[in-house]
N, C-alpha and C positions, 0 to 999 in steps of 0.2 A: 582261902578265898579265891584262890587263883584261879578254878575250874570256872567259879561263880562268873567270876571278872570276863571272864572267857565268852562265857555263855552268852552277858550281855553285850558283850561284844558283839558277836554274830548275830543276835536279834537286830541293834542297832544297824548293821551293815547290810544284812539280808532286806530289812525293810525298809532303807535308803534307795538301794539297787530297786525294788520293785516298784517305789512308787516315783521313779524315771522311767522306770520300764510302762507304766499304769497312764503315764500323763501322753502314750502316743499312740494308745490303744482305741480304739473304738467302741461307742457303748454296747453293741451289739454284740461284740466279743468279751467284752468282760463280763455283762449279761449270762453269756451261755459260761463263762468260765465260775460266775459265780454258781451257777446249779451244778456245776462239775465239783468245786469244793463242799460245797452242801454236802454231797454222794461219801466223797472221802471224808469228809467228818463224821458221816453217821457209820463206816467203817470201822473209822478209828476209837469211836465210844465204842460198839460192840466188841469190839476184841479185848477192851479194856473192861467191861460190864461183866465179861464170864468170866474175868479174875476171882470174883466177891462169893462164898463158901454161904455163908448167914442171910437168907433173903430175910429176915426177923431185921436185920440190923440195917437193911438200906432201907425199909420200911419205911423204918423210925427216923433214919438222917432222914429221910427226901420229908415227910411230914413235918418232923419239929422242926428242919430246918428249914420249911414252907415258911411256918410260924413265926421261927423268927426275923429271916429276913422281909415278911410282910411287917411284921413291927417295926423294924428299923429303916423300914421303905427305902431298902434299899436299891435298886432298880431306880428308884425317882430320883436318888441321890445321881448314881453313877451317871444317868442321863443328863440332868443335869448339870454334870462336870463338863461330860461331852460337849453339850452345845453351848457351856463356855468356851470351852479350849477353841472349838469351832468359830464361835466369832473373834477371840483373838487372835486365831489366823487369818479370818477374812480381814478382818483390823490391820495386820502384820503386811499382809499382800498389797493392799490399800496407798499403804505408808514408804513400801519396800521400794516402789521403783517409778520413775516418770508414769507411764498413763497403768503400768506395774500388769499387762495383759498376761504375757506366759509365765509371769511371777503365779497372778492368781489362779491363775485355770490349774497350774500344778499343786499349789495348796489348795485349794477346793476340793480339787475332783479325789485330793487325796483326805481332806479333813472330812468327806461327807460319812454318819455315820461313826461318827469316833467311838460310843459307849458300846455299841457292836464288836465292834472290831476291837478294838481293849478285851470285852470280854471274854470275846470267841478266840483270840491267840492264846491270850495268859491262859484261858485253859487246856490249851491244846497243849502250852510248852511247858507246865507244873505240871498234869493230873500222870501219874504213872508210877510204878516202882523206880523206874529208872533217874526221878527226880531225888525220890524219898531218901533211895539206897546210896546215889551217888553225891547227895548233898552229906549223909552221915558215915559215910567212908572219909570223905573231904574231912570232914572235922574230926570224925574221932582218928584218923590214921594218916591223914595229908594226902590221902590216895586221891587224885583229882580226873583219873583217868575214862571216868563213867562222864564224869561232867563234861571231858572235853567230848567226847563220841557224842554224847549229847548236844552239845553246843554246835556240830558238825551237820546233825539233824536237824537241829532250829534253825540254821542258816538257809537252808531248804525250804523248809516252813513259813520263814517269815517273811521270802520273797515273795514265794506265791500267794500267802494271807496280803500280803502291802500291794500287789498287784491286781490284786480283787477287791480288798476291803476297803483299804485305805491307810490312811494316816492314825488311824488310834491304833494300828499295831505296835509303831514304836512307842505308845505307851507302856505296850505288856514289858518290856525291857524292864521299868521302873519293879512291874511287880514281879520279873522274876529275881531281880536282883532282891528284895525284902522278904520274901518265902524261900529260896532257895537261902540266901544269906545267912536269913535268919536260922533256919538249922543248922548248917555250918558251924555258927557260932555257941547255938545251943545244945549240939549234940549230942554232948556228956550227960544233957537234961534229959534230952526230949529220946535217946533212945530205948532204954525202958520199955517208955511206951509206945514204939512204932517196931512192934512184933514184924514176925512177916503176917500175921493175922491180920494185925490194923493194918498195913501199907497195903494188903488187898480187897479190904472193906473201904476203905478211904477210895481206892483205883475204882473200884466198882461204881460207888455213887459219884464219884467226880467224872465218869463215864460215862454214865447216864444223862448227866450235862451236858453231855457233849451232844451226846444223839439229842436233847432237845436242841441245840444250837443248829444240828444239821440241817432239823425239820424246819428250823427259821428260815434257815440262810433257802432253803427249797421254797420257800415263801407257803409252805402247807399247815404252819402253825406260827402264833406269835408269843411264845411263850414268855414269861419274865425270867428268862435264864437268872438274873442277877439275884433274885428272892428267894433263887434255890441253892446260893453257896455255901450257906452254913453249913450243909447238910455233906459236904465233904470234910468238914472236923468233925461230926458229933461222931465218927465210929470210936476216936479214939477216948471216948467215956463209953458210949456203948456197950464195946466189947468187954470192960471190964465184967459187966455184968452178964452177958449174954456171950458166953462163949462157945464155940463149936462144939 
């Protein structure tokens, strides 16, 4: 778990650093900086989208997993966690300090947007082989050596997502630590089923997320990223059926 430990590390610190750096910036520059990461995340999905061999099989993730995440409305859920946590920061800032001014202006300008930014990091920092492979090397052999290069990466990442976004990045922490973790731990289970077939059917439609999140953050579409993430597990039933 060490790599793991690692990892959340540098999420944690990378998007401390950015949202000090984010509270001196100007909105007109973070503005333009925000249609700058839009560009690089719709990038970072493409390169990740022509991993996947089975157009049959993201077909089927991105629809049933339309379906399900509309059933579980999930989007409404995560949003509304967000502008929880949001108002118990403005609560927090409130309460923090005498009349609490540069308390609040720096949790604000960084809590604005939380369910955004939660979801647009954790995918950027999970969707790849490099999580898959380097989480089940960690567990099946102790080899943590992918996780940390990784971890080196999301430090990077998570500066400039917390300097743009905000504040719901250091929630992706939480969820890298329970996906990445969680196979670590489960390994011995779950590798079986995470061929190099699946880890690039899985990359492919978790990729595809992403380019919709690009298209958000570009303000040219408002998609419900969050209704679409089922659709990053179902390869790994898919493929049994539907093999190359």
């Amino acid at each position: 778990m060490i790599g793991v430990l690692i990892n959340v590390a540098t999420v944690l610190a990378g998007s401390f650093l950015g949202l000090l750096l984010r509270g001196g910036i100007p909105e007109r520059f973070t503005d333009i900086m925000m249609k700058g990461l839009g560009l690089c995340t719709i990038y970072i999905g493409i390169c990740g989208a022509l991993e996947g061999k089975n157009t049959l099989v993201l077909i089927l993730s991105i629809v049933i997993g339309a379906v399900i995440g509309e059933l579980l409305c999930l989007d409404d859920r995560i949003n509304a966690l967000g502008s929880l946590i949001e108002r118990k920061l403005t609560a927090l800032a409130g309460e923090g300090s005498g009349d609490g001014q540069p308390k609040r202006r720096f949790i604000l300008r960084g809590g604005g947007k939380i369910a955004e930014a939660f979801v647009t990091s954790s995918l950027v920092f999970c969707i790849g082989a490099m999580t898959l492979v380097g989480s089940l090397n960690a567990g099946l052999t102790g080899d943590s050596s992918l996780l940390i290069a990784k971890a080196t990466l999301d430090l990077v990442s998570s500066f400039i997502f917390a300097s743009t976004l905000g504040a719901g990045v250091l929630l992706s922490a939480v969820f890298v630590l329970v996906y990445q973790g969680g196979i670590v731990l489960l390994a011995g289970l779950v590798s079986p089923l995470l061929s190099e077939y699946v880890i690039a059917e899985m990359t492919c439609a978790g990729s595809l997320l992403i380019i919709g999140l690009g298209f958000n953050l570009l303000g040219i579409t408002k998609l419900k990223i969050t209704n679409l993430l089922p659709a990053i597990f179902l390869p790994v039933l898919l493929c049994i059926f539907l093999k190359a």
